[in-house]
C-alpha positions as CSV (number, residue, x, y, z in Angstrom):
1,X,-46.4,-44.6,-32.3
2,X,-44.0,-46.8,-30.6
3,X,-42.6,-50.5,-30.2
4,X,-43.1,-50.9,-34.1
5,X,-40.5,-53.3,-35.5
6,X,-37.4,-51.5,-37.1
7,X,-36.8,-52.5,-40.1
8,X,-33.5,-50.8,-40.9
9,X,-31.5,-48.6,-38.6
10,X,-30.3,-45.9,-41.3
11,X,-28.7,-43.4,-39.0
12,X,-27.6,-42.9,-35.0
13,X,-25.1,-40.7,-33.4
14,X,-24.4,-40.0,-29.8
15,X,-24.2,-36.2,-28.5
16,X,-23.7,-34.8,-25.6
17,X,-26.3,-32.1,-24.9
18,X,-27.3,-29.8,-21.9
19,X,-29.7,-32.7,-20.5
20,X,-27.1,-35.7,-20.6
21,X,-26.3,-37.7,-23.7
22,X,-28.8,-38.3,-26.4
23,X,-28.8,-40.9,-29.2
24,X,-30.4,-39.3,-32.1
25,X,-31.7,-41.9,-34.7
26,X,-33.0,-42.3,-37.8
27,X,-34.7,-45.7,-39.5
28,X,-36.7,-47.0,-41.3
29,X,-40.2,-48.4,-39.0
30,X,-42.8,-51.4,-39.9
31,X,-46.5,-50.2,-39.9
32,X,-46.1,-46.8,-38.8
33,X,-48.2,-44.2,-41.0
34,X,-51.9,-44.9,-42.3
35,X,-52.1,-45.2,-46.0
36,X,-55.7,-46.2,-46.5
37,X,-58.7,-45.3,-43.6
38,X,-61.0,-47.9,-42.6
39,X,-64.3,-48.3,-44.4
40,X,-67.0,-49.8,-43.7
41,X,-65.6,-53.3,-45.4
42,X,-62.1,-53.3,-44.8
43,X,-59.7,-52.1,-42.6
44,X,-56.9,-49.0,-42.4
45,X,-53.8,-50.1,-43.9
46,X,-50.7,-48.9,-42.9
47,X,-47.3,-48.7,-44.1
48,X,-43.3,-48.2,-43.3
49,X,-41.8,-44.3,-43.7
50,X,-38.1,-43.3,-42.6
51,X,-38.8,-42.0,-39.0
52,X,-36.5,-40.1,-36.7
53,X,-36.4,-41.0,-32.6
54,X,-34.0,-40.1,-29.7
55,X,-32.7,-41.7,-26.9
56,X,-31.8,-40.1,-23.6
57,X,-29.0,-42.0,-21.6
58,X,-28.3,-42.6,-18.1
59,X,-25.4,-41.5,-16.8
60,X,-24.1,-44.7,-15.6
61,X,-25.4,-46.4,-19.0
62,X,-22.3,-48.0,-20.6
63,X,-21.7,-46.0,-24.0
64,X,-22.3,-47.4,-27.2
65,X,-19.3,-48.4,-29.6
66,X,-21.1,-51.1,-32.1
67,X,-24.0,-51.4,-34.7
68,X,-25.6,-53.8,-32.6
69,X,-25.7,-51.6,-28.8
70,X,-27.0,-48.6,-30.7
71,X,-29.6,-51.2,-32.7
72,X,-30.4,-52.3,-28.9
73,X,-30.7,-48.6,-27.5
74,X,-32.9,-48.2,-31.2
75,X,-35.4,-50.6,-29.9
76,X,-35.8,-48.9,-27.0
77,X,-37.8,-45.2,-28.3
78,X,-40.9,-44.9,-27.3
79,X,-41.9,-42.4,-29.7
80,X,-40.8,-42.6,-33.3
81,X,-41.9,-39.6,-35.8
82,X,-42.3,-39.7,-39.2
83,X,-40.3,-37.9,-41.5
84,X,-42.4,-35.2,-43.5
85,X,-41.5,-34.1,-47.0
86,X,-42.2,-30.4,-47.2
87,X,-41.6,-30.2,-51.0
């Protein structure tokens, strides 16, 4: 589920955790959950959702101060996970 465009970068923050420093983020992604399976005649359709990804850094990685480095880290997940309502 990666390297989708991101079509809004809703939410990032920078923590430092046991492993090293991790940008947690949240956005919105282009094309990443199915709405509609494939039939026969037509193909699945998918569709944008709010989706959360993190971000480990390297130690020597200069630290983010701006919208635009942690929009540049942002492009960088690998894995982004949509965000379930559990109503």
């Amino acid at each position: 589920m990666g390297n989708s465009p991101i079509i809004s970068l809703d939410f990032y923050r920078l923590c430092r955790e046991p492993v090293g420093r991790v940008v947690y983020f949240e956005a919105t992604i282009e094309d990443i959950v199915q709405v509609s399976c494939a039939t026969r005649f037509d193909p699945a359709e998918f569709a944008s959702a709010a989706c959360t990804g993190d971000l480990l850094l390297d130690d020597n990685e200069k630290t983010p101060e701006t919208f635009d480095d942690f929009m540049a880290l942002a492009e960088l997940v690998d894995t982004w996970n949509p965000v379930l309502d559990d109503y």
